[in-house]
C-alpha positions in Angstrom: 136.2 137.2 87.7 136.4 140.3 89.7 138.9 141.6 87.2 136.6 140.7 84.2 133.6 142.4 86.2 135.8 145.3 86.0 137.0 145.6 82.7 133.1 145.2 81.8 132.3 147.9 83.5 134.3 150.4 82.4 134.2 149.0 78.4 131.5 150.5 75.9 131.0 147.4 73.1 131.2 143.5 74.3 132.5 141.1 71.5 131.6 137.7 72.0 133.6 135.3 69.9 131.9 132.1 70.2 131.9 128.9 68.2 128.8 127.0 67.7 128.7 123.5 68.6 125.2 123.0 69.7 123.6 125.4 71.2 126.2 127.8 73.1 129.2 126.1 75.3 128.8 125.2 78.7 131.5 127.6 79.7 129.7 130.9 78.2 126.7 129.8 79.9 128.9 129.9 83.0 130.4 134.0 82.2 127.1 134.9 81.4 125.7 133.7 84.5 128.8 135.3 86.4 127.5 138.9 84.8 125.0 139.1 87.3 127.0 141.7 89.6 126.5 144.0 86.7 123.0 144.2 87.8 120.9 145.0 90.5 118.1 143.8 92.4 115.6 145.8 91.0 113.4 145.0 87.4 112.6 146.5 84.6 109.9 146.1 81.6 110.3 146.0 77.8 107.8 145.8 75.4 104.8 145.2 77.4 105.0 142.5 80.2 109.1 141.3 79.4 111.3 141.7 82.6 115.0 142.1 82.9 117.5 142.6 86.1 118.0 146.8 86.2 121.6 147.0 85.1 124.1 148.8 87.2 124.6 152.3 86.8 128.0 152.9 86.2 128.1 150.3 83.4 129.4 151.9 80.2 127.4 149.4 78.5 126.1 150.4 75.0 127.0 147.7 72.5 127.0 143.7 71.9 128.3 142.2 69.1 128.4 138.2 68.2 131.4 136.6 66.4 130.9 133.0 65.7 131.7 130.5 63.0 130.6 126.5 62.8 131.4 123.4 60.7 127.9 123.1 59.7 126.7 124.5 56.4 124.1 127.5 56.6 123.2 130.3 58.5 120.1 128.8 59.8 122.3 126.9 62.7 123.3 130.3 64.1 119.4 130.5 65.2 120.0 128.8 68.3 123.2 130.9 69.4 122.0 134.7 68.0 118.6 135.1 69.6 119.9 134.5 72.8 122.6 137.0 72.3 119.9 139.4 71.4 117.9 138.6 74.4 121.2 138.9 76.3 121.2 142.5 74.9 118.3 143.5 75.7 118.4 142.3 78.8 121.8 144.7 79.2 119.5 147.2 77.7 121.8 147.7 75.0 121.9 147.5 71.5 123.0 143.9 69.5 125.5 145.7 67.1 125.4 142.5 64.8 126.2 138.8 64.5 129.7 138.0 62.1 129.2 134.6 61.4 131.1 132.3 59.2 129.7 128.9 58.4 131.0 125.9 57.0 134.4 126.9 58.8 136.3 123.8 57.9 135.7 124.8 54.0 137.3 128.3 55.0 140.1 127.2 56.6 140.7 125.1 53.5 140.4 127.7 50.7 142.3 130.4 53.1 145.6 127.7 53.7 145.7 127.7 49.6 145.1 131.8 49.5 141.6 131.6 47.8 140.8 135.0 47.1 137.3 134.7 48.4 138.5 133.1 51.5 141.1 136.4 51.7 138.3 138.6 51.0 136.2 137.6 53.8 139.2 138.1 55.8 139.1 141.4 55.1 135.4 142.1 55.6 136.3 140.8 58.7 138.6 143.3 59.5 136.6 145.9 58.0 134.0 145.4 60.2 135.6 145.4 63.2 137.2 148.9 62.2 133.6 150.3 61.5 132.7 148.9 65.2 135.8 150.8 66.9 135.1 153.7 64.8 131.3 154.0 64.1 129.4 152.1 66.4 128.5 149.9 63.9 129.2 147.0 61.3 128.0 147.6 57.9 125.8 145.4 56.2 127.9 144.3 53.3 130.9 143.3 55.6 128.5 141.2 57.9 127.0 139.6 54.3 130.5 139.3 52.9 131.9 137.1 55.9 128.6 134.9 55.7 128.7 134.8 51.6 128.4 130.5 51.1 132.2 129.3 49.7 130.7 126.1 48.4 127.3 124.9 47.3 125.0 122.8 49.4 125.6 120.1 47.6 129.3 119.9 47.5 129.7 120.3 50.5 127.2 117.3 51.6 129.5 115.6 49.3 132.5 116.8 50.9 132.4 116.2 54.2 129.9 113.2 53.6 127.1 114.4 55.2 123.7 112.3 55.6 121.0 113.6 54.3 
């Protein structure tokens, strides 16, 4: 861990790839809760009466971004693993760059083994925006919309993966 804390230190954008099961896995619970050297004993306030540890000073800290994908179907299940992230941001005081999320991952993984062109072209969204991270700071909107663009309807995929409704 001390080598992690390091490398944290000195790096400018986190990436945290993390696949939704329920709410986040036990083990990023655990690294997130082994951050806390990164911070020292001291508070500060956000938006009115919010607290959060004061971060350390030398931390190069000024981006977070989320990469996650799940079996189930819509965005809506990423609720319960992006706010937290966000908070997690904050709480770094630095800015949440942008959530990539693929649902329905089993369906992709499907269509990309028989070189479905959607499938290849959220692959390269993919890639897109993690070039426009390196090189700008930032993800653009229509790569983060293109990697969560729905490969199958609600309803085939109920009927797919025989889901109860």
């Amino acid at each position: 861990m001390d080598d992690a804390l390091s490398q944290l230190r000195e790096s400018s954008i986190w990436v945290f790839g993390i696949p939704l099961f329920l709410p986040m896995p036990g083990e990023v619970q655990n690294l997130l809760n082994r951050l806390m050297p990164l911070y020292r004993g001291s508070l500060r306030v956000v938006e009115g009466r919010r607290m959060y540890a004061q971060r350390e000073s030398g931390l190069r800290l000024k981006r977070m971004v989320l990469v996650s994908s799940c079996a189930f179907w819509g965005l809506e299940n990423f609720d319960k693993l992006v706010h937290p992230m966000q908070e997690i941001a904050t709480a770094a005081d630095a800015e949440f760059a942008g959530a990539l999320l693929r649902p329905h991952s089993g369906v992709f993984a499907r269509l990309l083994k028989t070189g479905d062109e959607a499938a290849s072209q959220l692959v390269a969204a993919a890639s897109d925006a993690g070039r426009d991270l390196v090189q700008n700071g930032t993800i653009s909107h229509d790569a983060l919309e293109t990697v969560r663009t729905p490969l199958v309807s609600f309803d085939d995929f109920v009927r797919e993966w025989d889901v109860s409704v």
